[in-house]
ROVEX-833988 format. One line per 10 residues: their letters; for each residue x negated, y negated, z of C-alpha. Coordinates in nm, 2 decimals. Layout:
residues N
a = X/Y/Z ~ ...
end
This chain:
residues 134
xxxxxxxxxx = 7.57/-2.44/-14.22 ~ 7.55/-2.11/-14.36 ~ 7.57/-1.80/-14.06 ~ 7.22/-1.63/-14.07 ~ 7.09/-1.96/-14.03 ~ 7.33/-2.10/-13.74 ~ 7.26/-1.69/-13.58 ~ 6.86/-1.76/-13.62 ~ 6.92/-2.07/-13.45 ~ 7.14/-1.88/-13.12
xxxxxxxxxx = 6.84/-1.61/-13.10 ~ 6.55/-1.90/-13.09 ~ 6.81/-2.12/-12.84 ~ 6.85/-1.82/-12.60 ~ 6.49/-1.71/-12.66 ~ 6.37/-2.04/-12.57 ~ 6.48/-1.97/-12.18 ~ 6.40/-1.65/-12.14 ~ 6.06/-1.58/-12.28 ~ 5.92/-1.86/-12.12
xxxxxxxxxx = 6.08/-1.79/-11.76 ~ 5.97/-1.41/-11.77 ~ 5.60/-1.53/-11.87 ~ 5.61/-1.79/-11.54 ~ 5.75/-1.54/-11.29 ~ 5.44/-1.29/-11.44 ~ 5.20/-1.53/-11.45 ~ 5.29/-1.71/-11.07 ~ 5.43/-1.35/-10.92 ~ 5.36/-1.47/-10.58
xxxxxxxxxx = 5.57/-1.70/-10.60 ~ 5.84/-1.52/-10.76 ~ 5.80/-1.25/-10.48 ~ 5.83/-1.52/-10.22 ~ 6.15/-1.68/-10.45 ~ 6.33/-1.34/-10.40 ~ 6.19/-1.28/-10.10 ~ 6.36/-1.59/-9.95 ~ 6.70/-1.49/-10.13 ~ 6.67/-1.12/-9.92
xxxxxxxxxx = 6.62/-0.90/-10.18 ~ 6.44/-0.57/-10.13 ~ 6.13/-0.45/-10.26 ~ 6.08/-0.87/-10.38 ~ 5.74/-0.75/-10.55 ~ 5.95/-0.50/-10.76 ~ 6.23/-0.74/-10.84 ~ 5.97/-0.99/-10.96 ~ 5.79/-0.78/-11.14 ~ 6.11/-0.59/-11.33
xxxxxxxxxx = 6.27/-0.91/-11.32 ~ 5.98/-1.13/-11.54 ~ 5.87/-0.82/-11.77 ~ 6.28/-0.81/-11.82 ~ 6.34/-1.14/-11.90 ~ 5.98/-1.18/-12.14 ~ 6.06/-0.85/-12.31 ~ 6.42/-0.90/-12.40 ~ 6.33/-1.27/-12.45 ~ 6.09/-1.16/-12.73
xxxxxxxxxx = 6.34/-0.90/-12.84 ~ 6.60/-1.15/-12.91 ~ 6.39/-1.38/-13.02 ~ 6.24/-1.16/-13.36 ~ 6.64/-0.97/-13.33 ~ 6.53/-0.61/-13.27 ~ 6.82/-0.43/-13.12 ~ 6.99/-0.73/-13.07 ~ 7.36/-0.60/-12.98 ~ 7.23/-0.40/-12.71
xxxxxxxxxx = 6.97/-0.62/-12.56 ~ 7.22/-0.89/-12.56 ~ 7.49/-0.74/-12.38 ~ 7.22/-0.63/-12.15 ~ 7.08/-0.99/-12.11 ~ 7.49/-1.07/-12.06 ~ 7.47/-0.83/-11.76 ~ 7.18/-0.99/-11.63 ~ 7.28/-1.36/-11.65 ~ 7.59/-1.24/-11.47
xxxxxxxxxx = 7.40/-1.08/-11.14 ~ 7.15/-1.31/-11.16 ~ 7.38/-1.60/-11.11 ~ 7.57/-1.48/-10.86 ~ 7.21/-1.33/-10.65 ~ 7.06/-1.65/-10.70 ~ 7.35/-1.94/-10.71 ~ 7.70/-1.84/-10.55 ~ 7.70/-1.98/-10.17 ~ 7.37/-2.12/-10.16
xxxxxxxxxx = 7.33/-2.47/-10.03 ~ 7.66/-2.48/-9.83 ~ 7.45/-2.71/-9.55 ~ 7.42/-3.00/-9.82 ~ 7.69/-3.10/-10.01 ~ 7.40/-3.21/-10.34 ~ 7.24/-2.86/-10.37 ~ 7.57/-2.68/-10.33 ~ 7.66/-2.88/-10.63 ~ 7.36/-2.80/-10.78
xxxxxxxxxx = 7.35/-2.42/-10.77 ~ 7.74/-2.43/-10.81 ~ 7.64/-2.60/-11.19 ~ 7.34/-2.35/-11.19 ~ 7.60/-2.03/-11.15 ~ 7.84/-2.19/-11.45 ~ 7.56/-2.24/-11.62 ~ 7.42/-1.85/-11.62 ~ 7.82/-1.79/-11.69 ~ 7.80/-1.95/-11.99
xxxxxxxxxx = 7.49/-1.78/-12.10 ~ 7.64/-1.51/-12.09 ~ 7.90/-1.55/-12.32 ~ 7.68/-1.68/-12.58 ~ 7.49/-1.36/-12.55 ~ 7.81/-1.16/-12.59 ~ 7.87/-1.34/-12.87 ~ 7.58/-1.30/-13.03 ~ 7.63/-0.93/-12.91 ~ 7.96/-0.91/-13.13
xxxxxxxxxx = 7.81/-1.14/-13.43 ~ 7.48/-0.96/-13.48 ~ 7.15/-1.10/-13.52 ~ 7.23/-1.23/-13.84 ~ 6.98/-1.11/-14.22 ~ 6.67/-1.31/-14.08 ~ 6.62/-1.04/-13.84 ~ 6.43/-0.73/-13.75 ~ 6.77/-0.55/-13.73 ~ 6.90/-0.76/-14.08
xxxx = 6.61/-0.64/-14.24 ~ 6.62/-0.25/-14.13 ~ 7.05/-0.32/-14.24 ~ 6.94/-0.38/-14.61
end
């Protein structure tokens, strides 16, 4: 399969998680607030709001590959803290949904290193950023 088309394909996979999550935690941010709020966060209301408008923004961003290396090694960062805010330790009272979040944490791990590899690749020519290149 020839690259751009394999690199469109790792933008619109990646895309496909964020853009929808940032637009829920925006559209429910009570809820969000209350998530957050219940992991001990400060200032939940804040870390919703940042949070969702980070993860629609960049979504989007990654999505159309507009400043792709750097929103991706941000997006990297994020999966990273994220995972370990939301995941590591939780559920030690039941052995299920320590499982659970312990497969949720690997998960956001491996998120992130497909968004430092797309970081290192590039977004590929069927891109914002492939079409400013040429």
């Amino acid at each position: 399969m020839p690259r751009n088309a394999l690199l469109l394909a790792s933008r619109l996979l990646l895309a496909a998680l964020f853009v929808p999550s940032g637009f829920h935690a925006l559209a429910d941010i009570a809820g969000t607030s209350g998530y957050f709020a219940g992991l001990g966060l400060p200032l939940p209301g804040l870390a919703a709001w940042g949070t969702g408008l980070f993860e629609l923004i960049a979504g989007l961003l990654i999505l159309i590959g507009f400043q792709t290396r750097i929103v991706a090694l941000l997006l990297a960062a994020f999966c990273i803290v994220a995972g370990f805010i939301g995941h590591y330790g939780q559920g030690a009272d039941d052995a299920t949904l320590a499982f659970l979040h312990q497969q949720m944490l690997m998960k956001d791990i491996a998120i992130s290193g497909g968004f430092l590899a797309l970081a290192m690749a590039g977004p590929g020519a069927w891109s914002v950023d492939g079409r400013a290149a040429v």
